[in-house]
C-alpha positions as a LaTeX table, in Angstrom:
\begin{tabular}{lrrr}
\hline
Residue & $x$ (\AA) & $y$ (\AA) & $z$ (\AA) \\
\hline
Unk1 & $-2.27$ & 1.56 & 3.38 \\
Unk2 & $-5.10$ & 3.22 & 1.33 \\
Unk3 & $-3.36$ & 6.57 & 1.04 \\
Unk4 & 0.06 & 5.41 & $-0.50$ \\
Unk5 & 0.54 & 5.62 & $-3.85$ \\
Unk6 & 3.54 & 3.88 & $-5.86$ \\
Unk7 & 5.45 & 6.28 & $-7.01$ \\
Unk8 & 7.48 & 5.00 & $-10.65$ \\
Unk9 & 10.16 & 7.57 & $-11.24$ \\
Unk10 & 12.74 & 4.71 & $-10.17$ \\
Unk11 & 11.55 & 2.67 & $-12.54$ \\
Unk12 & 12.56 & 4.70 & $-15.45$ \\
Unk13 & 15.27 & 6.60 & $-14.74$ \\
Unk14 & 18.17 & 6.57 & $-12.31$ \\
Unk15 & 16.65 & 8.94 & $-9.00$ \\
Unk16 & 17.15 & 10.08 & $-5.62$ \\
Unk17 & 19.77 & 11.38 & $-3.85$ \\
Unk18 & 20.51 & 8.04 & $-2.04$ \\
Unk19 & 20.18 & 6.17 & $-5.02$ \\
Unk20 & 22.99 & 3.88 & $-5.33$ \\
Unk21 & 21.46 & 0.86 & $-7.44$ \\
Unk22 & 20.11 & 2.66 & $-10.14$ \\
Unk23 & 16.94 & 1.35 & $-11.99$ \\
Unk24 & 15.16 & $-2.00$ & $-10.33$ \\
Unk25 & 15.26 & $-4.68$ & $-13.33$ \\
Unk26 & 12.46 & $-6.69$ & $-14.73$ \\
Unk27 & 12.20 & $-8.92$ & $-11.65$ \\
Unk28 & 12.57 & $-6.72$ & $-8.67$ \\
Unk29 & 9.94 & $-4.13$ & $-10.35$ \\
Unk30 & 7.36 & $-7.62$ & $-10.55$ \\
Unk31 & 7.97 & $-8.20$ & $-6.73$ \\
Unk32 & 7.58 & $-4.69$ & $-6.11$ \\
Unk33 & 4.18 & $-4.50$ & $-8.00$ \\
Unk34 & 3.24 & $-7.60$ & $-6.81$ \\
Unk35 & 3.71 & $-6.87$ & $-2.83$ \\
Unk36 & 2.07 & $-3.27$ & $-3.55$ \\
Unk37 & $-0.95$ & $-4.82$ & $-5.30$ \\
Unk38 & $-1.16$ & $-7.73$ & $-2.04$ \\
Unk39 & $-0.83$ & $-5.07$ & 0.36 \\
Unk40 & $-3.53$ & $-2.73$ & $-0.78$ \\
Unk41 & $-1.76$ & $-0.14$ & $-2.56$ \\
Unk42 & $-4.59$ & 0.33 & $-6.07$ \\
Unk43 & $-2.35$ & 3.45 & $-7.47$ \\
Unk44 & 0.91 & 4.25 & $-9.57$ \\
Unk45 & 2.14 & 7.69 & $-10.57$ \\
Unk46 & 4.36 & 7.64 & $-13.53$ \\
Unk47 & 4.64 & 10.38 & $-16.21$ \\
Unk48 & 5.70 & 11.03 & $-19.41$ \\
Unk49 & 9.58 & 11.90 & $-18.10$ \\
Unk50 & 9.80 & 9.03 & $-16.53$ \\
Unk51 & 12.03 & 7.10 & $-19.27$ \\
Unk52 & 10.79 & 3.70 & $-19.97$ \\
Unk53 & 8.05 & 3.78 & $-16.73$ \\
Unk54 & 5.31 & 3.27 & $-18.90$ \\
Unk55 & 6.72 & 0.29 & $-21.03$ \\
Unk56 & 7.60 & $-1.21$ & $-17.39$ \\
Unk57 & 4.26 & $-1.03$ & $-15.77$ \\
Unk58 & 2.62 & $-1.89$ & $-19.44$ \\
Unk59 & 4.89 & $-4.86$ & $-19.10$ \\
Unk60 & 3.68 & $-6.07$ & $-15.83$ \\
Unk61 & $-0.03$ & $-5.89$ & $-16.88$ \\
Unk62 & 0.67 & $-7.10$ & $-19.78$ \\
Unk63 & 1.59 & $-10.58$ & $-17.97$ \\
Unk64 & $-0.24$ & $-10.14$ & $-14.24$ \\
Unk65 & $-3.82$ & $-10.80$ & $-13.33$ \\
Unk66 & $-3.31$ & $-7.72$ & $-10.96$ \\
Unk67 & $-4.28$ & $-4.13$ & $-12.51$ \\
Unk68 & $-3.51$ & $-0.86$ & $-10.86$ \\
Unk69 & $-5.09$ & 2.58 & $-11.66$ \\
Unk70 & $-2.69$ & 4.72 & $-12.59$ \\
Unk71 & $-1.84$ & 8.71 & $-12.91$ \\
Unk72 & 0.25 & 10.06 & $-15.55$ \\
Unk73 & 1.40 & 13.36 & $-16.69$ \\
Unk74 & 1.57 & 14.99 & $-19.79$ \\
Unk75 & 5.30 & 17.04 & $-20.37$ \\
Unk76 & 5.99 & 19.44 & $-23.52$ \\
Unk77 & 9.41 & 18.28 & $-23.26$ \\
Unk78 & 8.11 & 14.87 & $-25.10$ \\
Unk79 & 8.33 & 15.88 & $-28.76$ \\
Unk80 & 7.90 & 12.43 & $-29.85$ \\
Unk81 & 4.60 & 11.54 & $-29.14$ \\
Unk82 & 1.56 & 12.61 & $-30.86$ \\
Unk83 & 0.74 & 16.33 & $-30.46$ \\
Unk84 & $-3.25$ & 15.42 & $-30.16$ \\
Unk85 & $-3.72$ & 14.75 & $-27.24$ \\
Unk86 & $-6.41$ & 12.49 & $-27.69$ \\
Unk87 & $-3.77$ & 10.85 & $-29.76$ \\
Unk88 & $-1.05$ & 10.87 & $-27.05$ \\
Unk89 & $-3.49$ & 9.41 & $-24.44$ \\
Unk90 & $-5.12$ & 6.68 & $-26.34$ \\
Unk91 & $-0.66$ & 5.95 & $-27.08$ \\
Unk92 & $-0.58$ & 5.87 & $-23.10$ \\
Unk93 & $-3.48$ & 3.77 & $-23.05$ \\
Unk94 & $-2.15$ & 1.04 & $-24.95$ \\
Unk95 & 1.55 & 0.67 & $-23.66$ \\
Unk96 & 0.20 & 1.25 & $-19.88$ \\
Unk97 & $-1.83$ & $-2.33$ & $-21.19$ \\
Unk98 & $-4.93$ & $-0.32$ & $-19.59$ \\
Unk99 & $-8.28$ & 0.79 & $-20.34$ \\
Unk100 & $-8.47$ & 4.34 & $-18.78$ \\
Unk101 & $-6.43$ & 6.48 & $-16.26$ \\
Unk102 & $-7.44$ & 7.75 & $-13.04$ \\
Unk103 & $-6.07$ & 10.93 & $-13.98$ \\
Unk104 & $-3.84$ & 12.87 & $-16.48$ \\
Unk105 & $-2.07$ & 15.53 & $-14.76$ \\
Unk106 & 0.46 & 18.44 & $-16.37$ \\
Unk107 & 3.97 & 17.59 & $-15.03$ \\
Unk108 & 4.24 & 21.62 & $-13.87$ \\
Unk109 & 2.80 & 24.80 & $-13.62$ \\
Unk110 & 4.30 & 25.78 & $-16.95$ \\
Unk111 & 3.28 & 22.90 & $-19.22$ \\
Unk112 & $-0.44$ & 23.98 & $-17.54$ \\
Unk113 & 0.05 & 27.37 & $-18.12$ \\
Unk114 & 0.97 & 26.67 & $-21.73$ \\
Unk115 & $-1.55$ & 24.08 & $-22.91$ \\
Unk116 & $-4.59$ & 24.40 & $-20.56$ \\
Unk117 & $-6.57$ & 26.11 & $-22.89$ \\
Unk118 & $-5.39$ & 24.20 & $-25.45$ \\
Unk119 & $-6.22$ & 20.79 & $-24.38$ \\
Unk120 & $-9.39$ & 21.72 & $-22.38$ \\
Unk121 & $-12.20$ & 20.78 & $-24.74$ \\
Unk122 & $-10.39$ & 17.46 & $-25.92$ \\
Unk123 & $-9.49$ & 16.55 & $-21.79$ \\
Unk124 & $-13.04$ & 16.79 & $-21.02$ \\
Unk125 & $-14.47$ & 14.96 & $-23.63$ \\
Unk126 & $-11.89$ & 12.57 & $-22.84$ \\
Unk127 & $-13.16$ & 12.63 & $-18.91$ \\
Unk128 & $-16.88$ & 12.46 & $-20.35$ \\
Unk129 & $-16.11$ & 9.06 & $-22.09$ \\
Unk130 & $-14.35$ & 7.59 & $-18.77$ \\
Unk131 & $-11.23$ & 7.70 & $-20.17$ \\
Unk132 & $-9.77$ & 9.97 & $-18.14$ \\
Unk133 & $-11.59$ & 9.99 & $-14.72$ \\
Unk134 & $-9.72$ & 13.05 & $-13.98$ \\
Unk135 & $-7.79$ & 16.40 & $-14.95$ \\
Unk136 & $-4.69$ & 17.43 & $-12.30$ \\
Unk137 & $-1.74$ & 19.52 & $-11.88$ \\
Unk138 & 1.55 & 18.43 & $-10.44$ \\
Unk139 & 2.63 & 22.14 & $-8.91$ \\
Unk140 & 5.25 & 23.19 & $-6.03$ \\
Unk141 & 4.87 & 26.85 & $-4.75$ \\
Unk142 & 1.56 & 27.99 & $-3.26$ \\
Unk143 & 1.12 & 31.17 & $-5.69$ \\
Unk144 & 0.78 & 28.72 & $-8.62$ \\
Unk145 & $-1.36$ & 25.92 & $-5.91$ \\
Unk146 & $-4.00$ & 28.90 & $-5.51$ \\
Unk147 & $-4.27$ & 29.76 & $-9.33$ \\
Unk148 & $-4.43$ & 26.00 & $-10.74$ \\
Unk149 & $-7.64$ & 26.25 & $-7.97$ \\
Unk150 & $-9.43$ & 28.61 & $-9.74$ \\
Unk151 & $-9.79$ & 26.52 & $-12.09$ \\
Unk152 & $-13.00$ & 24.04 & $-11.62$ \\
Unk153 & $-12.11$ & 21.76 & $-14.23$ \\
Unk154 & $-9.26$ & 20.63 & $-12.31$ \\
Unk155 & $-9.95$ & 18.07 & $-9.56$ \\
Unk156 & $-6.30$ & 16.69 & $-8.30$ \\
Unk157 & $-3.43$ & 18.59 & $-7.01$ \\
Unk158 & 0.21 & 17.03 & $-6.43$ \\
Unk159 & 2.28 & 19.04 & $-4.36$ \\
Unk160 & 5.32 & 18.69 & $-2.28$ \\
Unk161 & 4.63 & 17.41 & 1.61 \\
Unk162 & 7.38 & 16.41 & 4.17 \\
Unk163 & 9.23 & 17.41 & 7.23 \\
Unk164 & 10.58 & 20.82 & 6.20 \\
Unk165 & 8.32 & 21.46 & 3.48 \\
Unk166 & 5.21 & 20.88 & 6.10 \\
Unk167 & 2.23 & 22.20 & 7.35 \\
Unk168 & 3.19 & 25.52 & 8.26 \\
Unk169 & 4.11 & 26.23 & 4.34 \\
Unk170 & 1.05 & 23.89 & 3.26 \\
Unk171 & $-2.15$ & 24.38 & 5.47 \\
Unk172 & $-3.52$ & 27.02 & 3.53 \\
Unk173 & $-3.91$ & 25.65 & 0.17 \\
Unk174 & $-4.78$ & 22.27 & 1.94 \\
Unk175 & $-7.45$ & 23.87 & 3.04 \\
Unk176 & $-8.64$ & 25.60 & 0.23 \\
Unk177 & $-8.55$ & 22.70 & $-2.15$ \\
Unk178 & $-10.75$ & 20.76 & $-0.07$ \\
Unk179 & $-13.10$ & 23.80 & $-0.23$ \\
Unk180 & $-13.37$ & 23.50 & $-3.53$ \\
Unk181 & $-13.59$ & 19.49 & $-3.49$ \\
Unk182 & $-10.17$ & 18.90 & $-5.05$ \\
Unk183 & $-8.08$ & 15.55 & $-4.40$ \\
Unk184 & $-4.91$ & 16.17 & $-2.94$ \\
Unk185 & $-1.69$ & 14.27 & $-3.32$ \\
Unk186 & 1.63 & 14.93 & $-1.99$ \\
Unk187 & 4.96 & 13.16 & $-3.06$ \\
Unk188 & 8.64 & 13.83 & $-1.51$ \\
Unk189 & 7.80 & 12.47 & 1.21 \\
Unk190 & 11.79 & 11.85 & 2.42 \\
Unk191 & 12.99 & 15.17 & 0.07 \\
Unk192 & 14.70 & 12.55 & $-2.26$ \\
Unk193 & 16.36 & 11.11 & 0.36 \\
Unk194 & 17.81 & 13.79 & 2.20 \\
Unk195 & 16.66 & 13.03 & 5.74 \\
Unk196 & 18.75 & 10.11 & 5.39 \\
Unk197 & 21.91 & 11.72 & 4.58 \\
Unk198 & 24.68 & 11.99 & 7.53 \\
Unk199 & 25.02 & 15.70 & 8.03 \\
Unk200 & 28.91 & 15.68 & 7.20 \\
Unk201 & 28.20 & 14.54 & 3.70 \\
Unk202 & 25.83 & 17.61 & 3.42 \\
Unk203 & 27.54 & 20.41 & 1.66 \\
Unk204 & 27.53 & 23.08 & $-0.79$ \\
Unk205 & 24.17 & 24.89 & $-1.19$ \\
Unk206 & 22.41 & 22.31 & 0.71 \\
Unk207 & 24.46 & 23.14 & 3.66 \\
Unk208 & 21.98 & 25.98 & 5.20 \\
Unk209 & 19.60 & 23.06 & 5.55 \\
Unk210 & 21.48 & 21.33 & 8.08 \\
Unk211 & 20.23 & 23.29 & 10.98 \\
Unk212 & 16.50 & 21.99 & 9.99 \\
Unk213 & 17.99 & 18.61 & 9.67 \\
Unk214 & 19.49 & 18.73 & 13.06 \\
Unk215 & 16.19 & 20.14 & 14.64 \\
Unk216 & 14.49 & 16.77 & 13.64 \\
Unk217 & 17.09 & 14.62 & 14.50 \\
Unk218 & 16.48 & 16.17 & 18.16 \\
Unk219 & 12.96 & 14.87 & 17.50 \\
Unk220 & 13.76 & 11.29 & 17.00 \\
Unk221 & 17.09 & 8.95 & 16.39 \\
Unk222 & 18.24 & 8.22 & 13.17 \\
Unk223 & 16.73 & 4.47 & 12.71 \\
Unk224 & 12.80 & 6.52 & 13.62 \\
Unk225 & 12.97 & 9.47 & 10.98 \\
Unk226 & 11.97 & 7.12 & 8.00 \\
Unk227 & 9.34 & 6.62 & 10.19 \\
Unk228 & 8.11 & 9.62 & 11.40 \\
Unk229 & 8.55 & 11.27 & 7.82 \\
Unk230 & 5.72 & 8.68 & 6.63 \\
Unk231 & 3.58 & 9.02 & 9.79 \\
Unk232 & 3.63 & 12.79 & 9.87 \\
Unk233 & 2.35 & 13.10 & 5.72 \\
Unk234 & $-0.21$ & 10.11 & 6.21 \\
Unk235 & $-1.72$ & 11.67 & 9.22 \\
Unk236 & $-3.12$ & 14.74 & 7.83 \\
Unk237 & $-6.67$ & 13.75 & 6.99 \\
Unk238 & $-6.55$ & 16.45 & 4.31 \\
Unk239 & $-4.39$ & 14.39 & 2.16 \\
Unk240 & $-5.60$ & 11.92 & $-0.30$ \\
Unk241 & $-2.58$ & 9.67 & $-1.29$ \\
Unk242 & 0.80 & 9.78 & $-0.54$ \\
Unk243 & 3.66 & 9.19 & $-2.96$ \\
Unk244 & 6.11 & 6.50 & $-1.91$ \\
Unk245 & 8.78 & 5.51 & $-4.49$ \\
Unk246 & 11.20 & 2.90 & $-3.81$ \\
Unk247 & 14.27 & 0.86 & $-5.33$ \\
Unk248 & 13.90 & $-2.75$ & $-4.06$ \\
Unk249 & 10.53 & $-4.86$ & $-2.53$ \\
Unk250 & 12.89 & $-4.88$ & 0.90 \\
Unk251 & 12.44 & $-0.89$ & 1.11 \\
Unk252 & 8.57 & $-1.23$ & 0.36 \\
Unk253 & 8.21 & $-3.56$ & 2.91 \\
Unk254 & 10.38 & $-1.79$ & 5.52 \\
Unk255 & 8.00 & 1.63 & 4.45 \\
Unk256 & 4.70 & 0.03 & 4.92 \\
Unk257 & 5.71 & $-1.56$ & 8.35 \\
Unk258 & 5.97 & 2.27 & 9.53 \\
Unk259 & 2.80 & 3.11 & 8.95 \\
Unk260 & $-0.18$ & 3.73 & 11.58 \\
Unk261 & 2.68 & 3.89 & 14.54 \\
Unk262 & 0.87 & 6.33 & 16.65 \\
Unk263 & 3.83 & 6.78 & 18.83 \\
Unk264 & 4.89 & 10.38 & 17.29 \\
Unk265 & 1.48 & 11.96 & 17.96 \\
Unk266 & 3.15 & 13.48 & 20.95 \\
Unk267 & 6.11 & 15.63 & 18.42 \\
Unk268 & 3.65 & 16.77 & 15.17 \\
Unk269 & 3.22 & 20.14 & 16.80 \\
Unk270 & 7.02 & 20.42 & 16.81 \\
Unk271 & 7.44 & 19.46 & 13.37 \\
Unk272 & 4.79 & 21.78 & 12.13 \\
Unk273 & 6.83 & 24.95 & 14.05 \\
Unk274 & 10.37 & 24.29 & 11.89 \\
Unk275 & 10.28 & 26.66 & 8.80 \\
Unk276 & 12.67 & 26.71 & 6.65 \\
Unk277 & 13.33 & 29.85 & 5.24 \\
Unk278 & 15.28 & 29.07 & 2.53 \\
Unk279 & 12.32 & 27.66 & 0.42 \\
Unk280 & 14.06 & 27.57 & $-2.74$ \\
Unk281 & 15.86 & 24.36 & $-1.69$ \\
Unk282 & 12.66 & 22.31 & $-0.44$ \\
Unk283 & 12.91 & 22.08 & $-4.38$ \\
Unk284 & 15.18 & 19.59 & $-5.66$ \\
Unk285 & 15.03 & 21.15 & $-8.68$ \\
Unk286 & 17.21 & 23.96 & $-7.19$ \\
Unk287 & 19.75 & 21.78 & $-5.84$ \\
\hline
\end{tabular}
């Protein structure tokens, strides 16, 4: 379990393409936390976009023994929190009900791109003090993956890692990054959901996909690919931590079960060979 990180998205906003529930409430986010923090997992990812995730997580520490270390990321979209950014963290700080955070990332290539520079002296002063143990980047195509590298102030990537979006788009910068010492985490993991989806309900743009989609489930039957989507990310010893979000403590506990089943070894080389060429929609962003 030491590679999965808790993904918080669903705890603040409504998420996922299979998402019928909506947002966990106050009790089923404690169990969730609570089995996480039993079962090993030390790390949440939330962000400034994530609607109320921080009050929820600053809620649980707030009245648990249990403490997590936890990744955040800063988004220009926030106009309401302070615009120092010492400011904004130290805000962070006190409604995460936390002392530091294991890293403060920029939500996209963008938000880096624009305030970098800006933030650069403050973030490492910040990192000096141990309040921020690190400075990341949450990116998604490799051209922007090989810039934020030049950079040797940053020391955590987050980047797209899954079936489809695998390691024939992904070895490269993998690669590189660990060159240059750089923690690597990856996050949709099931593409929101999408390898669960029964291929007549698959339509519209998304319908080009379906021949990738069928090519997998040739691979395995439908009841393995939850499976073999978390066996195939947590087996590349390049990666650092994984990003698993869920809706309910059931879907947690059905996740971590998966994990170290060695039985696809035999069907990673066929995974790596599908490439989608359509790479625009390995972005949910473009669906």
């Amino acid at each position: 379990m030491s590679k999965i990180i808790l993904g918080t998205v669903q705890f603040g906003l409504d998420y996922g393409i299979n998402n019928k529930s909506g947002k966990p409430d106050h009790n089923e986010i404690k169990s969730i936390l609570d089995y996480a923090f039993d079962n090993k997992i030390n790390f949440l990812d939330t962000a400034e976009a994530y609607g109320d995730s921080h009050e929820r997580i600053g809620e649980y520490h707030a009245n648990s023994n249990n403490k997590f270390k936890v990744i955040t990321k800063f988004s220009s979209s926030r106009l309401d929190l302070p615009k120092n950014i010492s400011d904004r963290i130290n805000h962070h700080l006190k409604i995460l009900n936390i002392s530091n955070l294991y890293c403060y990332m920029f939500h996209n290539y963008d938000d880096f791109k624009n305030y970098f520079n800006l933030f650069k002296l403050e973030l490492l002063e910040l990192k000096r003090k141990g309040i921020i143990k690190k400075i990341g980047v949450s990116l998604h195509s490799n051209h922007n993956i090989n810039d934020v590298l030049e950079n040797r102030e940053i020391g955590l990537i987050q980047l797209p890692y899954n079936l489809l979006d695998n390691k024939s788009k992904r070895e490269n910068v993998f690669l590189k990054a660990k060159e240059k010492g750089v923690e690597i985490h990856t996050r949709s993991t099931f593409l929101q959901g999408l390898f669960f989806k029964d291929l007549d309900t698959i339509d519209g743009k998304l319908g080009v996909l379906k021949k990738y989609l069928l090519e997998l489930k040739r691979l395995v039957n439908k009841n393995e690919i939850n499976s073999l989507a978390l066996n195939y990310v947590c087996s590349n010893a390049n990666i650092d931590g994984v990003l698993l979000g869920v809706d309910t403590v059931s879907q947690l506990k059905n996740n971590l079960s998966c994990i170290n089943d060695n039985k696809f070894k035999d069907i990673i080389e066929n995974i790596d060979s599908i490439n989608v060429k359509e790479e625009n929609l390995l972005n949910p962003a473009n669906w």
